[in-house]
C-alpha positions in Angstrom: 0.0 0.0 0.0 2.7 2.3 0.8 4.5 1.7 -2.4 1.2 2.5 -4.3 0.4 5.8 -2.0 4.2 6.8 -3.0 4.0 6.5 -6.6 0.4 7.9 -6.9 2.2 11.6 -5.2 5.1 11.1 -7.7 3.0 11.4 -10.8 2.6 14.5 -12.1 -0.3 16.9 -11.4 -2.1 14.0 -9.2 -2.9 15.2 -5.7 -2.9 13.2 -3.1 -3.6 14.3 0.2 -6.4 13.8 3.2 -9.7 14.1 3.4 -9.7 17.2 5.7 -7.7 19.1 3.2 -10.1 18.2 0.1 -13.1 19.3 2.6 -11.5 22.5 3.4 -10.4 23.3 0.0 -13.9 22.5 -1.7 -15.2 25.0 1.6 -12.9 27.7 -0.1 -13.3 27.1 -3.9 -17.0 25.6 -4.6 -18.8 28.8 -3.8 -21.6 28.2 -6.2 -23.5 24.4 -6.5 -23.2 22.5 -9.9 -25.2 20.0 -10.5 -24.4 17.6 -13.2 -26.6 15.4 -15.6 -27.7 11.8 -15.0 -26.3 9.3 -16.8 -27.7 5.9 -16.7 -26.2 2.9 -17.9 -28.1 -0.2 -17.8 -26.7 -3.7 -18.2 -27.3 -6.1 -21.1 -29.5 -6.4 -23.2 -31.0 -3.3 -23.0 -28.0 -1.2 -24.4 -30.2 2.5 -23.9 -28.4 4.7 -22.3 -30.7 7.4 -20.7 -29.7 10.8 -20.0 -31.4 12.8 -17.4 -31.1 17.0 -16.3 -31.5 17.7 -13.3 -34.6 19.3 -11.9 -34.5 23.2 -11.7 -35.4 23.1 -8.0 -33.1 20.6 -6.9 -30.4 23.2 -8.1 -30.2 25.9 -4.9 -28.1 27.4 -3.5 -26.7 26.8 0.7 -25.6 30.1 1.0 
């Protein structure tokens, strides 16, 4: 595990840190909420792949 945690930090541009520090820095940065589109993928046969937007109410704001 430790070999795997060391060369996940050595690639480049990957950021590997705790959980506390991705919680604070979403606090800081994510100022406005983004909801994205549904995708679902169902599982053979049915091959359909259904794409749904989000509702407008479910988009709102915390602040």
């Amino acid at each position: 595990m430790e070999r795997l945690i060391e060369n996940v930090k050595a690639m480049d541009g990957m950021w590997a840190t705790t959980l506390g520090d991705i919680a604070a820095h979403a606090q800081r940065v994510c100022t406005e909420p983004f909801v994205h589109t549904r995708f679902e993928v169902p599982t053979f046969p049915d091959v359909q792949i259904r794409r749904t937007s989000p509702a407008p109410e479910t988009v709102r704001s915390e602040r």
